[in-house]
mmCIF file of the C-alpha atoms, coordinates in Angstrom:
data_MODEL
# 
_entry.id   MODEL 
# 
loop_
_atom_site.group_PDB 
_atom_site.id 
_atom_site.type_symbol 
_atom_site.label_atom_id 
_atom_site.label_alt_id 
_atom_site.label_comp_id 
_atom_site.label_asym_id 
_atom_site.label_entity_id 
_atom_site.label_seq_id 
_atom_site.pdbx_PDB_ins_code 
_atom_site.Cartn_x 
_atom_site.Cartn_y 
_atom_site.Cartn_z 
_atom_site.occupancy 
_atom_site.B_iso_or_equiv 
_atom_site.pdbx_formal_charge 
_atom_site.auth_seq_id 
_atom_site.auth_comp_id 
_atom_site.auth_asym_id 
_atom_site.auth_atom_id 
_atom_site.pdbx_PDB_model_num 
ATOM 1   C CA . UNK A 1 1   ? -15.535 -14.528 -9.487  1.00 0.00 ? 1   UNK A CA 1 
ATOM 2   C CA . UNK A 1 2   ? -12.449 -12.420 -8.525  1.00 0.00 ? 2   UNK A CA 1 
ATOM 3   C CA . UNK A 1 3   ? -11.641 -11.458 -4.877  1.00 0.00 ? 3   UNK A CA 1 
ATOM 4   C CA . UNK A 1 4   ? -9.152  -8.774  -5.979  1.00 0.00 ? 4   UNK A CA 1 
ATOM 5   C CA . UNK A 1 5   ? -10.504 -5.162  -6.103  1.00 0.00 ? 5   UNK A CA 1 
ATOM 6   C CA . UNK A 1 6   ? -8.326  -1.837  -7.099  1.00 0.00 ? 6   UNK A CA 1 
ATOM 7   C CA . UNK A 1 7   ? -8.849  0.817   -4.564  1.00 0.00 ? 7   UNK A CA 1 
ATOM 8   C CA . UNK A 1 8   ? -10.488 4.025   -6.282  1.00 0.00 ? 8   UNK A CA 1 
ATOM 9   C CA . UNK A 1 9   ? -7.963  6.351   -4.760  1.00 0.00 ? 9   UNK A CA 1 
ATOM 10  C CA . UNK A 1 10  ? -7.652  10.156  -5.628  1.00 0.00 ? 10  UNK A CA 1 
ATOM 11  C CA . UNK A 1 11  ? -4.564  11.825  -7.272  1.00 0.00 ? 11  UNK A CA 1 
ATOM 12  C CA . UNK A 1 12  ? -3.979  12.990  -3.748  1.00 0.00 ? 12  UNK A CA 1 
ATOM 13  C CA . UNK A 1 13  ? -4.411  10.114  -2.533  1.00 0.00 ? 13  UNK A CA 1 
ATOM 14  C CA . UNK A 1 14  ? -2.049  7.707   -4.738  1.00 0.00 ? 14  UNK A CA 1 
ATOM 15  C CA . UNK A 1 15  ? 1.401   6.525   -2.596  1.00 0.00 ? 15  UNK A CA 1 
ATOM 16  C CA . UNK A 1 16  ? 4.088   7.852   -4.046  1.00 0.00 ? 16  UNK A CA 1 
ATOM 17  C CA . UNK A 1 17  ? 6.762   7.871   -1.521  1.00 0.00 ? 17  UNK A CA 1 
ATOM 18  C CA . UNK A 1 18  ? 7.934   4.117   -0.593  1.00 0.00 ? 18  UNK A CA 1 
ATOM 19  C CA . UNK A 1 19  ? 9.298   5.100   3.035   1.00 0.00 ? 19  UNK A CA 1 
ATOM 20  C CA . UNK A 1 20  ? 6.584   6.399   4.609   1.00 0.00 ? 20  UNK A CA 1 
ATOM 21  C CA . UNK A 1 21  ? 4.628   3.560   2.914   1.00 0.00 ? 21  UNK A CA 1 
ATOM 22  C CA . UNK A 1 22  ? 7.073   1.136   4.711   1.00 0.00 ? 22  UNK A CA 1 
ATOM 23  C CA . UNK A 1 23  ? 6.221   3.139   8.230   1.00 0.00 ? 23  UNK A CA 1 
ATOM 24  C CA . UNK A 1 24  ? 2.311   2.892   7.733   1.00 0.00 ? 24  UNK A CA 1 
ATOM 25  C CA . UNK A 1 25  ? 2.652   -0.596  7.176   1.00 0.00 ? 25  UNK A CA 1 
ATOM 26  C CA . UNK A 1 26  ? 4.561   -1.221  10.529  1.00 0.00 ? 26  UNK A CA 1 
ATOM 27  C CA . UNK A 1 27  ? 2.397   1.050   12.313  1.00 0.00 ? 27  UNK A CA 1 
ATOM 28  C CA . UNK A 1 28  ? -0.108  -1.652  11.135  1.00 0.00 ? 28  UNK A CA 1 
ATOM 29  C CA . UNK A 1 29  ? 1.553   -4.603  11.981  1.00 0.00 ? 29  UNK A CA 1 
ATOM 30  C CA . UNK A 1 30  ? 2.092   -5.361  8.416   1.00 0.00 ? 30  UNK A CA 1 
ATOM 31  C CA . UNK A 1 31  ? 5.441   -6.012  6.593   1.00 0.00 ? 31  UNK A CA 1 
ATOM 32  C CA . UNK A 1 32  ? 6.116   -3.678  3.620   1.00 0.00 ? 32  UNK A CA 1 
ATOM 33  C CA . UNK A 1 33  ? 8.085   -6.131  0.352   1.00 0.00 ? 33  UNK A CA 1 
ATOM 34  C CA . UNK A 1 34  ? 9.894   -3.797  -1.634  1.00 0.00 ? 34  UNK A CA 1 
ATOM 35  C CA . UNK A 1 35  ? 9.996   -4.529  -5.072  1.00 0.00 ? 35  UNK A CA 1 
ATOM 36  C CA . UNK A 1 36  ? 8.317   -8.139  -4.831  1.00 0.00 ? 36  UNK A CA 1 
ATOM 37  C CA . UNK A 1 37  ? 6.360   -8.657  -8.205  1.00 0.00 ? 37  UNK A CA 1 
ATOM 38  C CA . UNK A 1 38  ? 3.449   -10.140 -7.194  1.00 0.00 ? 38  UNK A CA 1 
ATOM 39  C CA . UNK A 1 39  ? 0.922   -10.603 -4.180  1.00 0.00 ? 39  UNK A CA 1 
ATOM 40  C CA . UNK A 1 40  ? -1.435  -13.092 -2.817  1.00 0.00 ? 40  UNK A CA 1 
ATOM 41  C CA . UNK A 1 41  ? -5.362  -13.334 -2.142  1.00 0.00 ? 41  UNK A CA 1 
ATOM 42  C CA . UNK A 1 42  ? -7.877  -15.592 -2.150  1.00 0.00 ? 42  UNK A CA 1 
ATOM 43  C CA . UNK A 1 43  ? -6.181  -18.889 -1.543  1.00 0.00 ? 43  UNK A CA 1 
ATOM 44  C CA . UNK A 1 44  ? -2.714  -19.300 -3.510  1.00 0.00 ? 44  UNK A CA 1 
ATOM 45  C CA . UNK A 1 45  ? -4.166  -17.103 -6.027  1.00 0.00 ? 45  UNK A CA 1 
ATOM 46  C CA . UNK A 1 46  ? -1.543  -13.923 -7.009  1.00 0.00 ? 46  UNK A CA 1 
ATOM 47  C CA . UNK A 1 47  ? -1.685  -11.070 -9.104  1.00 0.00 ? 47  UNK A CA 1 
ATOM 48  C CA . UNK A 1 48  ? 1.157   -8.681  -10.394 1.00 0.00 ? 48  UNK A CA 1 
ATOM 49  C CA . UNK A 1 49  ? 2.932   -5.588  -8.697  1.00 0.00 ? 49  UNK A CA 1 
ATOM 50  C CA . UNK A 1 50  ? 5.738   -3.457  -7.816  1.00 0.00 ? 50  UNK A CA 1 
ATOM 51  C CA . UNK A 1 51  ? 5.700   -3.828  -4.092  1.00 0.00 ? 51  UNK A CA 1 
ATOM 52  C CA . UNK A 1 52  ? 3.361   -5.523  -1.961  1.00 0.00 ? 52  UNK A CA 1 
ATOM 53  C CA . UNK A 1 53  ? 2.261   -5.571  1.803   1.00 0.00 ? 53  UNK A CA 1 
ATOM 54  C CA . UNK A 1 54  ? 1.692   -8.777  3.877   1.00 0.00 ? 54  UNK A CA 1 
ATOM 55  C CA . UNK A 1 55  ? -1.023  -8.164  5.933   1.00 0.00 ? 55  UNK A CA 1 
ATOM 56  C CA . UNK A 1 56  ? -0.700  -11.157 8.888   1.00 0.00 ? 56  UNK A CA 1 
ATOM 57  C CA . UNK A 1 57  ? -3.778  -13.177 7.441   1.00 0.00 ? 57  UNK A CA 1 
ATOM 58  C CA . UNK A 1 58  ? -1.860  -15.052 4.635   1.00 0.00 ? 58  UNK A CA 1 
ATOM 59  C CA . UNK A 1 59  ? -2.886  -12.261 2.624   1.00 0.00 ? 59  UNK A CA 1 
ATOM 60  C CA . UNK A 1 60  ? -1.017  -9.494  0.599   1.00 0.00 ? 60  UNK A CA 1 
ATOM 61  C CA . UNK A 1 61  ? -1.982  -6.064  -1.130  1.00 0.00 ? 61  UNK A CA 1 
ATOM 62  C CA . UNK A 1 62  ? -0.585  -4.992  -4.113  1.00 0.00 ? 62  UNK A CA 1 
ATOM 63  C CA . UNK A 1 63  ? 1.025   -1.192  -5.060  1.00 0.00 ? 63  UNK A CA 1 
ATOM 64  C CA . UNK A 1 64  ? 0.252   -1.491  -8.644  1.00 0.00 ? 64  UNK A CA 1 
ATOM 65  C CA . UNK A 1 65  ? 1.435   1.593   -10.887 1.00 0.00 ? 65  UNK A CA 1 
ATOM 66  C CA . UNK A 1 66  ? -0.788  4.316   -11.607 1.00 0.00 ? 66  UNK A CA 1 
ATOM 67  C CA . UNK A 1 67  ? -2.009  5.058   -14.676 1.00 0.00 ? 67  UNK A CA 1 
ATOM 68  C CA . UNK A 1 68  ? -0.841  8.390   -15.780 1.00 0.00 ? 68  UNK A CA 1 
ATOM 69  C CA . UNK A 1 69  ? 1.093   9.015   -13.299 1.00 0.00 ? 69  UNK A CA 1 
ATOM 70  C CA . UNK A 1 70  ? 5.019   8.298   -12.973 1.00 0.00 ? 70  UNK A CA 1 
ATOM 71  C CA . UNK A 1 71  ? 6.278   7.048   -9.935  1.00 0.00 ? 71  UNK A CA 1 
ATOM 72  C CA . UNK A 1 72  ? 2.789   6.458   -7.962  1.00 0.00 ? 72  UNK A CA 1 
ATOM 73  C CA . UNK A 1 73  ? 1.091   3.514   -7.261  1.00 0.00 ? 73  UNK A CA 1 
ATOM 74  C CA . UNK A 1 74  ? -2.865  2.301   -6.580  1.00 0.00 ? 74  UNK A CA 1 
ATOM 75  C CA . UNK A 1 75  ? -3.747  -0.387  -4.186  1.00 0.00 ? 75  UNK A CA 1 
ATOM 76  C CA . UNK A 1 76  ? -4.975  -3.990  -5.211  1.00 0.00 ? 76  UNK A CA 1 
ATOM 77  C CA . UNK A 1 77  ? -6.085  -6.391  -3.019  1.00 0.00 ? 77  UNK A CA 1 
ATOM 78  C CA . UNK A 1 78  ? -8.611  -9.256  -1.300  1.00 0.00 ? 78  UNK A CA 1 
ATOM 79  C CA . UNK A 1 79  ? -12.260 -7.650  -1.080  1.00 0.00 ? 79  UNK A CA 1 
ATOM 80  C CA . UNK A 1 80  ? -12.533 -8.633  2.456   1.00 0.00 ? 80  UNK A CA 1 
ATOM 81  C CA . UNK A 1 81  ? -9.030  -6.676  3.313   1.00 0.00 ? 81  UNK A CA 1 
ATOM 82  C CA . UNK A 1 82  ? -10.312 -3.314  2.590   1.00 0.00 ? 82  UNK A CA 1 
ATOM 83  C CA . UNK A 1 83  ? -10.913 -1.961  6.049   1.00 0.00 ? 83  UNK A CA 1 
ATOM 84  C CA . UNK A 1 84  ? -7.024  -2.963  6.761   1.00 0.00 ? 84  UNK A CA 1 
ATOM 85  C CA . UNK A 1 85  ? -6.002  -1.106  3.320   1.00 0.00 ? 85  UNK A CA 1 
ATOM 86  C CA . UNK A 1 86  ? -8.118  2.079   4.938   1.00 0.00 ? 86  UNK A CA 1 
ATOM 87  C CA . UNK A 1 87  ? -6.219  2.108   7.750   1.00 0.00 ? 87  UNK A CA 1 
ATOM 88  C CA . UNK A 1 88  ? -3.019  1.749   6.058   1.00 0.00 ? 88  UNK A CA 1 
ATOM 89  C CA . UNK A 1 89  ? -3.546  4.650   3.907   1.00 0.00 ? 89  UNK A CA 1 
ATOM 90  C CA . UNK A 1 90  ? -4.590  6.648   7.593   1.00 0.00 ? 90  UNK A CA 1 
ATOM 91  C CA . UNK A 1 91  ? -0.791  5.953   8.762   1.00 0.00 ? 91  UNK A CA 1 
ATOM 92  C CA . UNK A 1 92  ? 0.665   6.668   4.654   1.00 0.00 ? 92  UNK A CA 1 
ATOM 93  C CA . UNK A 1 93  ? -0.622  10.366  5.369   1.00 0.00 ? 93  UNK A CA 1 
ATOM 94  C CA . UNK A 1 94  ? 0.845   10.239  8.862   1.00 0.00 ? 94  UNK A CA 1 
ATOM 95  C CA . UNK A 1 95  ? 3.993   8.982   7.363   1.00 0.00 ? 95  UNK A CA 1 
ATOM 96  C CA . UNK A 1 96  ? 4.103   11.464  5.144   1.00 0.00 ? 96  UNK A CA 1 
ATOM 97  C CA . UNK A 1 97  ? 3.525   14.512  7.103   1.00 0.00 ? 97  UNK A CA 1 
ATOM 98  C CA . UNK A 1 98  ? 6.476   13.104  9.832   1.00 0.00 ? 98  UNK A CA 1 
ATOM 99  C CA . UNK A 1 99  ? 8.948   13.239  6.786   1.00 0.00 ? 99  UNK A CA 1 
ATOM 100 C CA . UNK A 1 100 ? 8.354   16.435  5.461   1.00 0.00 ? 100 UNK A CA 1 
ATOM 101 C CA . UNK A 1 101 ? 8.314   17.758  8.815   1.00 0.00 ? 101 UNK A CA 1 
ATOM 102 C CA . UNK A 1 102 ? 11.419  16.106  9.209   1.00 0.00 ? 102 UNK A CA 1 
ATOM 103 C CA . UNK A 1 103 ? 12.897  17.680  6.387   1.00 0.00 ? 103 UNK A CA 1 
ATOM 104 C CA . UNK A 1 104 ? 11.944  20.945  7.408   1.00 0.00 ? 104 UNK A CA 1 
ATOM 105 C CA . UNK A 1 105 ? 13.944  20.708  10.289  1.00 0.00 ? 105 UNK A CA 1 
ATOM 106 C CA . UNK A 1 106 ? 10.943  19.952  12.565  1.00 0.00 ? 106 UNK A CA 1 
ATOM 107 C CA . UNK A 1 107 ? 11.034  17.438  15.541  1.00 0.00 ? 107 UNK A CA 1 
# 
């Protein structure tokens, strides 16, 4: 039986901008791995990704691409680290609001 679940997340949902993916995951105490291919659960088990996220507990999550569309990625990861992966994706929106405030000239 597999451990590893993909998150059902919307269109609007989806990460699509690596920074402010990188700040949610500090905000968490997590440490965002740019471009690392694969990510562990359950054990020494690992699956393939992009990027993943170590989440502190010896486990990772995995931004896998999503399907149909460019340049966005889903979440994979450890059944029992879904409440971590919900708050996560609380800071992503965060994150993302800051920076386009930010680019707007906004404080």
């Amino acid at each position: 039986m597999s451990h590893v679940i993909d998150m059902e997340l919307g269109p609007d949902q989806l990460i699509n901008d690596l920074c402010a993916a990188k700040g949610a995951a500090e905000r968490c105490g997590m440490v965002f791995l740019e471009g690392h291919k694969t990510f562990k659960y359950w054990g020494r088990a690992t699956k393939s990704c992009d990027h993943a996220i170590q989440l502190g507990n010896g486990r990772e999550m995995g931004l896998v691409p999503a399907a149909g569309n460019p340049g966005s990625w889903g979440i994979s990861l450890d059944s029992m680290d879904r409440h971590r992966c919900d708050d996560m994706l609380m800071y992503y929106q965060m994150e993302c609001a800051k920076l386009a405030a930010q680019a707007n000239g906004d404080q």
